[in-house]
N, C-alpha and C positions, 0 to 999 in steps of 0.2 A: 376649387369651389364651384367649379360651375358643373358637374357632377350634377350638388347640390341643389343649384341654383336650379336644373334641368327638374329634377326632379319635384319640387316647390312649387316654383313658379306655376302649374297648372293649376293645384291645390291653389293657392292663395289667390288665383284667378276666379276662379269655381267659387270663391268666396266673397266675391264683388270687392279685393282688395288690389294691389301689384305690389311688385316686388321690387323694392329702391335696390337693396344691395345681401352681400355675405358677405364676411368676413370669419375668418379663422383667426383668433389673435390668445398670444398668451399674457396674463397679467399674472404676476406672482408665479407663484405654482400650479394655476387651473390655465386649461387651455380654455376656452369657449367659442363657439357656433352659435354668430350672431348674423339671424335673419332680419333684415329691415324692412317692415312693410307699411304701407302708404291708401291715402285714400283722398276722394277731394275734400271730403266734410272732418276730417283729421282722424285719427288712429284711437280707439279707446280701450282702456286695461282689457274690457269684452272681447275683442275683434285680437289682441295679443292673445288671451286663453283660448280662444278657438283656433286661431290657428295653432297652436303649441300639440293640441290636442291631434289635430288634421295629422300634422307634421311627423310625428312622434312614431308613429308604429311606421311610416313608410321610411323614414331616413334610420331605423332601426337593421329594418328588412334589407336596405340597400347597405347598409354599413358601410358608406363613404369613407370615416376619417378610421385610424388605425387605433389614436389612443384614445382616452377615456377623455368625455369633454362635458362642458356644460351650455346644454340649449336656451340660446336667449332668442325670444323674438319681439322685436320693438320698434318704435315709430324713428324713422329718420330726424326727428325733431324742425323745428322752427329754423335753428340755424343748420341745415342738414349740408351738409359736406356734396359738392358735387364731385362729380365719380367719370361716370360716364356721358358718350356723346350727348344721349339723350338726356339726360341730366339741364348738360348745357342749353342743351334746346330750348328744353322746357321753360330756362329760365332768363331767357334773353331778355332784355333790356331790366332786372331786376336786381337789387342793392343785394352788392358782396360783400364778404372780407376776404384779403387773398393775405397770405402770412407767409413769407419768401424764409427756405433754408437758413439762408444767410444774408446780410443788407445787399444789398445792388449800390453801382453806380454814386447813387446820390445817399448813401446812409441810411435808407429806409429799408425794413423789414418788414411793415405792415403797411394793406392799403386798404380804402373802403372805396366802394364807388359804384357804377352801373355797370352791368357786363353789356358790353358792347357786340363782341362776336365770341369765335370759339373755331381752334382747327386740330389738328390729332396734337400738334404739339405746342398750341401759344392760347393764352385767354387774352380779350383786351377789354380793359376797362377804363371809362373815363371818371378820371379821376382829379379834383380841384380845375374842372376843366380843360382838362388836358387827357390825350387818349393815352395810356399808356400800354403796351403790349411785354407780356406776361412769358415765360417760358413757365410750362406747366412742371417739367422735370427742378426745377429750381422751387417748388411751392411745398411748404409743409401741409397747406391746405388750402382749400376756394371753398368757402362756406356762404349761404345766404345770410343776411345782414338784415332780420328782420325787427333788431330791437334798436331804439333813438334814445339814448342815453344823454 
């Protein structure tokens, strides 16, 4: 994907937006090309159709993926999944949810809390006041925690 992403990413700049993520993922029987784009005043159906438009003759012409797919381009959402370094950057000292493979140690498979730090292989977050460190390979996900139920 990063082909893709190379190729995007200027367009979607050009467009006063950035680019959170791609993913190539299969559901059912459709494969889809899911661009995620971002902005600071939030993402609007508007700003998805123009870039879909942008997007659409140039990932055409470069014919990245082999089989037949379908183009989504969309907001990384509220609760947006960190990804990459920058990601993490971005969102230091900011309420997570981290949701572990499988329980750890003490029986827990989900945690909420503040992201503390971030390294190529560990997140830490404190959590009921206590720091706890994270191995990222063990996480189904590290999402932002933007909702108080």
């Amino acid at each position: 994907m990063e082909s893709v992403a190379a190729l995007v990413k200027p367009i979607i700049e050009a467009m006063g937006l950035s680019l959170w993520d791609v993913r190539f993922v299969k559901e059912g029987a459709e494969w889809y090309l899911r661009i995620f784009i971002d902005k600071d005043s939030g993402v609007t159906i508007e700003d998805c159709e123009n870039v879909t438009r942008a997007v659409d003759a140039p990932l055409d012409e470069l014919d990245p993926i082999e089989q037949n797919y379908i183009l989504e381009i969309c907001s990384p959402g509220l609760e947006r999944e960190l990804i990459k370094p920058a990601h993490f950057d971005a969102f230091l000292g900011a309420k997570v949810m981290v949701r572990l493979i499988r329980p750890d140690s003490s029986g827990l498979r989900d945690y909420k809390g503040t992201l503390l730090t971030h390294d190529k292989d560990t997140v830490t977050v404190m959590t009921d006041g206590q720091e706890k460190v994270i191995n990222k390979k063990d996480t189904v996900y590290i999402k932002l925690d933007d909702f108080e139920l």
